[in-house]
C-alpha positions in Angstrom: 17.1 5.8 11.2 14.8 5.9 8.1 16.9 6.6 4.6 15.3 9.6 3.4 15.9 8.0 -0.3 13.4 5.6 0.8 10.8 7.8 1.9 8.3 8.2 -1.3 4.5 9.2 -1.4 2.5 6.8 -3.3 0.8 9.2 -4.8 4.0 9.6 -7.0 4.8 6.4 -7.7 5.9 5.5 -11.2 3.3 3.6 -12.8 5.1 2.1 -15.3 8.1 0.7 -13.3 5.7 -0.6 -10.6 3.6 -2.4 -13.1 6.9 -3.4 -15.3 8.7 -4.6 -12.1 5.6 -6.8 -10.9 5.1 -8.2 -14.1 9.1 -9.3 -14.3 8.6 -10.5 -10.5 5.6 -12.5 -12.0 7.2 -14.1 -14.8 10.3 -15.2 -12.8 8.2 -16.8 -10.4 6.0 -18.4 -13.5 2.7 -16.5 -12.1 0.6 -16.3 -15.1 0.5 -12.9 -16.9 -3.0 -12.5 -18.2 -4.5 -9.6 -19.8 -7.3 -9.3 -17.1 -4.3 -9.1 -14.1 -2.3 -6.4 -16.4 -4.9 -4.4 -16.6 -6.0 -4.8 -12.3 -1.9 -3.7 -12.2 -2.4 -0.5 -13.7 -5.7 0.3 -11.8 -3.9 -0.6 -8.4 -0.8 1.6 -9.6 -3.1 4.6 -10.4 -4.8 4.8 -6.8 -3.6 7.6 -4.8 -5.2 6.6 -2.2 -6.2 3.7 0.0 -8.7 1.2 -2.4 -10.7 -1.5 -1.3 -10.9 -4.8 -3.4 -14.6 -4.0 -4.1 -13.8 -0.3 -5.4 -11.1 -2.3 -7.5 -13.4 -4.7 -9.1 -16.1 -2.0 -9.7 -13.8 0.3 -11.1 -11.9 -2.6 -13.5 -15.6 -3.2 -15.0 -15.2 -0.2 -16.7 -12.9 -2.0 -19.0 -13.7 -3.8 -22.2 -12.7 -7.0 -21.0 -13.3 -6.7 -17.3 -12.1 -9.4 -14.6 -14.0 -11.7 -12.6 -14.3 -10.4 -8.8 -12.1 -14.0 -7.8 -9.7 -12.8 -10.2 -9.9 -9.7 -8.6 -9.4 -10.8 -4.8 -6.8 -13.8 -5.8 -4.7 -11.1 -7.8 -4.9 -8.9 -4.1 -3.7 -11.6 -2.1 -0.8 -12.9 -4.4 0.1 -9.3 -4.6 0.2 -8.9 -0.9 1.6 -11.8 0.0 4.6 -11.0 -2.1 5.1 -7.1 -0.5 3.3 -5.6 -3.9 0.6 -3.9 -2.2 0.2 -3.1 1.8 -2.8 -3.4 3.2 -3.9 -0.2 4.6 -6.3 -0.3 8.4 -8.9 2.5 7.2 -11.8 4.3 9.5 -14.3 1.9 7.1 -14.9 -1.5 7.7 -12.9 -2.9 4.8 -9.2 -3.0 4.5 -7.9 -0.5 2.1 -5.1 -1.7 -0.1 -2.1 0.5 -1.9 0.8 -0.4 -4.0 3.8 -1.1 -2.5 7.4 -2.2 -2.9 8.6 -5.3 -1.1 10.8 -5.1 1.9 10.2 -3.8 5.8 8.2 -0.9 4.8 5.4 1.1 7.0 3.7 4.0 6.4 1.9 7.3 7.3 -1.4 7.8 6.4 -3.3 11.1 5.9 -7.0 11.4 8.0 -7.7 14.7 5.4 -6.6 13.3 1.9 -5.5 9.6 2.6 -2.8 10.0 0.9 -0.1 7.2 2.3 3.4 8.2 2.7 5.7 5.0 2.7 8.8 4.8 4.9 11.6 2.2 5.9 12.5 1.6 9.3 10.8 2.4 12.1 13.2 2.1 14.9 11.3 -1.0 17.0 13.9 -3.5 17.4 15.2 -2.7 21.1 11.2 -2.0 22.0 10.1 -5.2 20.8 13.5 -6.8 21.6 12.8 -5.7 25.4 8.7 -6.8 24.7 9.6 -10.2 24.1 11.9 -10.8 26.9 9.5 -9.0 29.3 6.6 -10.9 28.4 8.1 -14.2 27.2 5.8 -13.8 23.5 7.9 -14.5 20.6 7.4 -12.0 18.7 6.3 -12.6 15.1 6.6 -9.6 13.3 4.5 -6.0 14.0 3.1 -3.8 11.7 2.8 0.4 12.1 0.8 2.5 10.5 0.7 6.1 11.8 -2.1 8.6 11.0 -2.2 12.6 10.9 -2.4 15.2 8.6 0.4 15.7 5.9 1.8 18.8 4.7 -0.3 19.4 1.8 -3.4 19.4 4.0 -1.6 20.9 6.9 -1.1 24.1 4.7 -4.7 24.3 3.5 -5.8 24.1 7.2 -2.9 27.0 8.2 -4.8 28.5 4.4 -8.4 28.0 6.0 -8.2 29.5 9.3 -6.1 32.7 7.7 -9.4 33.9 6.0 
């Protein structure tokens, strides 16, 4: 059963805390907090929707002092291998990341907006319980990503075929 308290769009995610939180995360872990990988946080944070680590790199050269794309890709994958950011399976042909909280998450993704809804839980444990007894694979982990339409573009379809 998913904890509706856990259930948040990105869209509205607070910048600040995420940022604030990764950076304490960071420190703790004695990653080093440069000015370059600050300012990638608060791009990343800002993204509403899926991003790819190209549109990242293009869009953090608008800064004064802009990273280098390594920086750039290394600062993705420590993110994501920490639970920071989710990498997001887009209809392009690059992976589209979004920021994320640590922890068993999964998420709904919009084909209209691509806007990502986040969600805990997801209710697989007997069906990949019964999986890997069925088909002796020992089962690593799983990853679900469903895809529709969400509510705000569901209304401006209902909207559209009104007039």
């Amino acid at each position: 059963m998913t904890n509706p308290d856990r259930v948040s769009k990105t869209v509205r995610m607070n910048l600040e805390a995420w940022v604030n939180t990764v950076c304490a995360a960071w420190q703790a872990t004695h990653h080093r907090l440069t000015g370059p990988r600050i300012r990638l946080l608060r791009h990343i944070a800002n993204y509403t929707t899926p991003f790819s680590a190209e549109q990242l790199y293009a869009d953090s050269h608008q800064d004064d002092m802009p990273p280098g794309r390594a920086t750039v890709y290394r600062t993705l994958e420590q993110l994501h291998s920490a639970g920071w950011v989710a990498r997001i399976h887009t209809t392009g042909t690059e992976t589209g990341y979004i920021a994320s909280w640590p922890g068993h998450l999964h998420h709904l993704v919009c084909t209209d907006c691509g806007s990502v809804i986040t969600f805990e839980g997801c209710g697989l444990g007997d069906l990949l319980t019964n999986l890997s007894y069925q088909t002796s694979f020992a089962i690593e982990g799983h990853l679900l990503q469903i895809y529709g339409r969400c509510a705000e573009c569901q209304e401006v379809g209902v909207s559209d075929s009104v007039r």
